[in-house]
N, C-alpha and C positions, 0 to 999 in steps of 0.2 A: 504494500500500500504506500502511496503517494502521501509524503505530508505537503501541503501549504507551508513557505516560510514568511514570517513578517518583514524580516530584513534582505531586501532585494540585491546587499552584498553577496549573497549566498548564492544566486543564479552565476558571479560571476565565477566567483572561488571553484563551481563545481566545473566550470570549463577544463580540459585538458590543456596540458601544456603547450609550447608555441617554441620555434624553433629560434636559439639565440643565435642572432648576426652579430656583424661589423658593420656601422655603415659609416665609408668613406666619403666625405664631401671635402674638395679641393685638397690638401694635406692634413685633416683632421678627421681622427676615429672616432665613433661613438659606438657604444653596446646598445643593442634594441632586442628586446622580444615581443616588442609591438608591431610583428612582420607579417602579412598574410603573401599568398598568391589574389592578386584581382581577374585577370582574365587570359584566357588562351590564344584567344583573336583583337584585338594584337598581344602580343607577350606581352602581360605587366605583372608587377608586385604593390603593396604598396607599405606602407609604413608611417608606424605613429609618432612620432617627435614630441615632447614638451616642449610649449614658446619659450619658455627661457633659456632653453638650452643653447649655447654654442651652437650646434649643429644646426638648430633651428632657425636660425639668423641665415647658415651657409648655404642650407638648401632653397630659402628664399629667394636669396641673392641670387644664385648661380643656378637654378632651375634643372640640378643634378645633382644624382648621387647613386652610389656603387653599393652594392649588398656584398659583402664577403662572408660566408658559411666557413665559421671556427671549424675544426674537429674535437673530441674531448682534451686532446691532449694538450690543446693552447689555455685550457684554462685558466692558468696563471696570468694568460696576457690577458684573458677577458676582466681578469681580477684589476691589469693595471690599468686597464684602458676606461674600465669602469667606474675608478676611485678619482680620477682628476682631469681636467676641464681641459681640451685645448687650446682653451683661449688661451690659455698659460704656458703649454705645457708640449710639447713635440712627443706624442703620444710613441711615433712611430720609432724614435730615438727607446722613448723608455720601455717599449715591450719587445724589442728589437726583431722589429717589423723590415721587411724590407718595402719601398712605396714605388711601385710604376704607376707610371700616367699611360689613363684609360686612352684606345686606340680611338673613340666614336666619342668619347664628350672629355672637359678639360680636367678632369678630378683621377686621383691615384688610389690605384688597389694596392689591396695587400697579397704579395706574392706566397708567402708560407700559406695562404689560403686556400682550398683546393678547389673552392667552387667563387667565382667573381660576374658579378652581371652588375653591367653599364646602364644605367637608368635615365633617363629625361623626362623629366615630371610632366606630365600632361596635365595635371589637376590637384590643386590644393581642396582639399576638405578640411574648412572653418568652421566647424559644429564647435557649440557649445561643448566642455569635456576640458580633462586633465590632458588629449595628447590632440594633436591635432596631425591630419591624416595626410600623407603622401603617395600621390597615385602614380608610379614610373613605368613607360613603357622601356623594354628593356630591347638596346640596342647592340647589346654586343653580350655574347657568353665567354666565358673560359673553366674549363673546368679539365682537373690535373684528369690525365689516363689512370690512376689510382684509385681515387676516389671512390668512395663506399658512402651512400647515402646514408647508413648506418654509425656514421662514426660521428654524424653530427646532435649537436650539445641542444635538448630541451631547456625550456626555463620556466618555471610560474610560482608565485607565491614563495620566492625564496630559497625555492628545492635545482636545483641542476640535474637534469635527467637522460638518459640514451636513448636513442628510439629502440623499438622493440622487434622483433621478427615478425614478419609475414602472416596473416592466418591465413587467407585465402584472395585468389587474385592471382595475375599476370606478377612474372618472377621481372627483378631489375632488367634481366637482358631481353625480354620480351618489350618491356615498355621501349625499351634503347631502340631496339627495330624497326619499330612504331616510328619513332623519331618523328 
């Protein structure tokens, strides 16, 4: 049986977790788990920002930005990249990041990254709320020949997590084919 809750915090807490990024705008990192996919025709993702954020100023500005998909083992970087501001601070120096600049817009990825997508914002979402939303179509991929979709980092509520195996459905190299 179904309870009713009275605290409508509770809808959001019961969501599952949300995969942690990078997002790079011009030479500054930010951690985000406010990341979704938006759409398949045209490729886009989008992603939430806080207004006060550094980041949030850059993606303004510059009408781009890069998603870089950690793996678990950079966690430490997500820990440095997490704890202090660019506006300050050469993120890419303190988590010893290497930065190439994206081939299709003017902002740099992160190379120890194994999955990188080039964004150009088509659409700010100004809703009232704590993040306010970034719609990128995604203009460019890279993604390492290694790469295991499994290796990348959930996050909600505090917890860090791993994605999980398969239950049923098309195996990774099927979807690959698909392409």
């Amino acid at each position: 049986m179904k309870k009713v809750h009275d605290n409508l915090f509770d809808g959001i807490i019961a969501l599952p977790s949300f995969p942690v990024v990078f997002v790079t705008v011009k030479s500054n990192i930010m951690v985000a788990a406010a990341f979704h996919f938006y759409s398949f025709k045209p490729p886009s993702v989008m992603v939430g920002i806080k207004p006060e954020k550094y980041t949030y100023e850059l993606i303004t500005s510059s009408k781009e930005f890069i998603i870089n998909i950690p793996t678990k083992e950079q966690l430490d970087k997500i820990h440095i990249c997490g704890t202090i501001s660019g506006r300050n601070e050469d993120k890419y120096q303190k988590a010893s990041f290497t930065p190439l600049k994206g081939n299709k817009i003017d902002s740099y990825f992160i190379e120890e990254c194994p999955v990188n997508l080039e964004c150009q914002v088509v659409h700010h979402i100004d809703y009232e709320g704590s993040h306010k939303w970034f719609i990128g179509e995604i203009k460019e991929v890279h993604i390492d020949e290694n790469y295991i979709r499994d290796d990348a980092l959930m996050f909600w509520l505090g917890q860090f997590r791993t994605v999980g195996g398969i239950i049923e459905g098309a195996s990774n190299d099927e979807l690959l084919k698909k392409g």
